[in-house]
N, C-alpha and C positions, 0 to 999 in steps of 0.2 A: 862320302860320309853318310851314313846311316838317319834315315829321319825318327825320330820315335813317334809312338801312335799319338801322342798328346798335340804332337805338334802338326798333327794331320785329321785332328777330330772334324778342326772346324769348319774343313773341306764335306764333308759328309752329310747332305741334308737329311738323311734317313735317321741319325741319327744325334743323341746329343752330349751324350755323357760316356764313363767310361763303363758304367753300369749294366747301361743300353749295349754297348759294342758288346758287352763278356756273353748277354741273353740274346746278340741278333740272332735271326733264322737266313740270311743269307751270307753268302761268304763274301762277298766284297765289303759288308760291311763288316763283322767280327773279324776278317783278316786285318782290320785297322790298328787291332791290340796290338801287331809287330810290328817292329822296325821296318819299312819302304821293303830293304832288299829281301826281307825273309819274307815277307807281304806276298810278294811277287811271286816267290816259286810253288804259293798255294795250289794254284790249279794242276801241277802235275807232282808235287812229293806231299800236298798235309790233305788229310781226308775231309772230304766237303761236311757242308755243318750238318744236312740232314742225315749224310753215312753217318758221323758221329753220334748223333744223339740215338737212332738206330741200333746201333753195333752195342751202348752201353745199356739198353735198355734190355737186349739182348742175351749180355755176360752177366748184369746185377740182377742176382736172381732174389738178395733179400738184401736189408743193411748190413754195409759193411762188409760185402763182397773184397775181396783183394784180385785188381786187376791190373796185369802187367800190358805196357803197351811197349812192345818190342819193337826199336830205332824211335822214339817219340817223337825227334824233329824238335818244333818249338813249342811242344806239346798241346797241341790243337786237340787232340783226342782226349787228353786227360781232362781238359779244361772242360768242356762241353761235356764229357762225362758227368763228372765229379759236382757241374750246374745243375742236371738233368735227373742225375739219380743221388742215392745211398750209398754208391758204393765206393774203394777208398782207391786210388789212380796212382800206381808207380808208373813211371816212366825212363826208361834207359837211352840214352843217345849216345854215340861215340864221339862224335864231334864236341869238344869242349864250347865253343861257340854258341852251340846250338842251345847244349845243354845248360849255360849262363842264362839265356835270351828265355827260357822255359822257365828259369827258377826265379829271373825278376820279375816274367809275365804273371805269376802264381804270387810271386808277394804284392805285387803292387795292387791287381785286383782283389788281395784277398780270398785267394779259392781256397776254401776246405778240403782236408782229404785227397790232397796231390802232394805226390815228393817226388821229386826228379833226382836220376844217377846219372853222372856222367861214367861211363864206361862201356865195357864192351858184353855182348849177351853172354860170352862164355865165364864172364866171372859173375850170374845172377843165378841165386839159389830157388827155382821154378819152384820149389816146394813152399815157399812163403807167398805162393798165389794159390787162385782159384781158376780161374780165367785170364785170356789173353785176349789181346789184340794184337793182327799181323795185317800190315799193308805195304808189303811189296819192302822189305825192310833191306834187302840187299841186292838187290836187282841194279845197282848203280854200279856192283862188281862186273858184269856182264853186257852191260847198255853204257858205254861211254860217255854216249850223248846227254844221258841222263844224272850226269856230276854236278853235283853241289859245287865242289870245292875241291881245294887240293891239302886240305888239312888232316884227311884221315888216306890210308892205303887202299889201293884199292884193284883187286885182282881177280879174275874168273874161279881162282881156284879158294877164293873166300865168298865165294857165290857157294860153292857144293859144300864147305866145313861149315859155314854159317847155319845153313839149312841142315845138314845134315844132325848139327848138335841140337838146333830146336824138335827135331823129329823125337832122337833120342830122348832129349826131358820130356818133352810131350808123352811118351811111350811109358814112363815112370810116374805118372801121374794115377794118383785115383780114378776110380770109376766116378762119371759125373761132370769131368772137368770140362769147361766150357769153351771153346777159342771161336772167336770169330775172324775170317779170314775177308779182304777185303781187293780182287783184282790179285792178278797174281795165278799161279795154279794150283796152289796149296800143297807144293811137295812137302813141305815141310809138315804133313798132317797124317801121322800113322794111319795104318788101315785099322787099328781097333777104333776109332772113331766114324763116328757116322753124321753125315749132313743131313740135318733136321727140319731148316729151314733156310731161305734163300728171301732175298730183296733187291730192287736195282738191276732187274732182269738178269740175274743169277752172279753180279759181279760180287753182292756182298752171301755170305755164305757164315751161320752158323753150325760147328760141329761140338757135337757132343761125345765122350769117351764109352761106347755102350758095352764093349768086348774086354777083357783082360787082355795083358798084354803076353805076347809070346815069352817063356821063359831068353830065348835068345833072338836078337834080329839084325838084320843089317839094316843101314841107312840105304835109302833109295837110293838109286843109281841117276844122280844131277847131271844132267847134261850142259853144259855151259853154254853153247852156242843154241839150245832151243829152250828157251822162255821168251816172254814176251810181258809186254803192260799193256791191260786195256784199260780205257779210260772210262769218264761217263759218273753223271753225277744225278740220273733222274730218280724220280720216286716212285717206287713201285710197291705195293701192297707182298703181303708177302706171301710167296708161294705153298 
């Protein structure tokens, strides 16, 4: 059975309210906002609190930015965003579960400027953003070991279609568009973009779209058996 954060506040001497959990700066404490078991898989699937606030300060170039965060999890990235900055946080997850536990986390604290979808990236209209966030959103096609659940499919060859269709919208994007990439290799990031700036000793990575895109391209060549995750949650000035 699932504990909820309310019922695990009072465990927490750092902090004391739900207020305090939504605004901490470490993650053992703000992962308190979810349930025990989604709690838990913080440290290796939801991006730590100072990637987060990071990565949005990053993408929100003015109010009301539109940033998509692609696989959002229990929307960790949104939340901290959307606390942090001006800008307005979609977030997509395929897992129904997940995407429930994101959309009570958003009511209950009352966050502005977050909407959660449940569904899958290939049915999101990349043209009603500005910017992205990417961390490692389908890497669990390829790494076993790294399974949530058994709620959603999950196969090598939806490692290379998944990426490969983020490349493609990426690639149709205006000049200017912003994604920040977080661990990972960033196949999914055309060559007309160029990486601008780097944090976290180069695991977080913002690119900017600086080149038109080819009239025709193909999607990268995804290898399924060579990616990797690396981990790491320091703070690093940025390069």
């Amino acid at each position: 059975m699932l504990t909820s954060s309310s019922q695990r506040n009072t465990s927490s001497s750092r902090t004391t309210s739900d207020s305090e959990l939504l605004h901490a700066k470490k993650d053992e404490d703000f992962d308190l906002i979810f349930p025990e078991a989604v709690g838990k898989l913080s440290a290796c699937h939801w991006s730590p609190v100072n990637v987060c606030r990071t990565a949005a300060q990053l993408l929100v170039v003015q109010p009301g930015t539109r940033v998509l965060d692609i696989g959002c999890g229990p929307a960790k990235f949104c939340v901290i965003g959307a606390t942090t900055t001006q800008g307005h946080f979609t977030g997509v997850e395929q897992r129904g579960k997940l995407a429930r536990i994101a959309q009570d986390v958003v009511k209950k604290h009352h966050v502005p400027r977050v909407e959660i979808v449940h569904g899958n990236i290939q049915d999101v209209n990349f043209r009603d953003f500005e910017a992205f966030y990417i961390f490692n959103p389908f890497e669990e096609n390829i790494m076993p070991a790294l399974r949530i659940d058994y709620e959603v499919e999950l196969e090598p060859r939806l490692y290379t279609e998944y990426s490969a269709h983020v490349q493609q919208q990426l690639l149709r994007m205006p000049m200017a568009t912003r994604v920040v990439t977080y661990c990972g290799d960033g196949l999914e990031i055309p060559d007309c973009y160029a990486c601008v700036k780097t944090a976290f000793t180069d695991k977080l990575k913002l690119w900017v779209k600086k080149h038109p895109s080819p009239a025709y391209t193909h999607a990268a060549a995804l290898s399924a058996d060579d990616h990797r995750i690396t981990g790491g949650g320091e703070d690093y000035a940025f390069a």
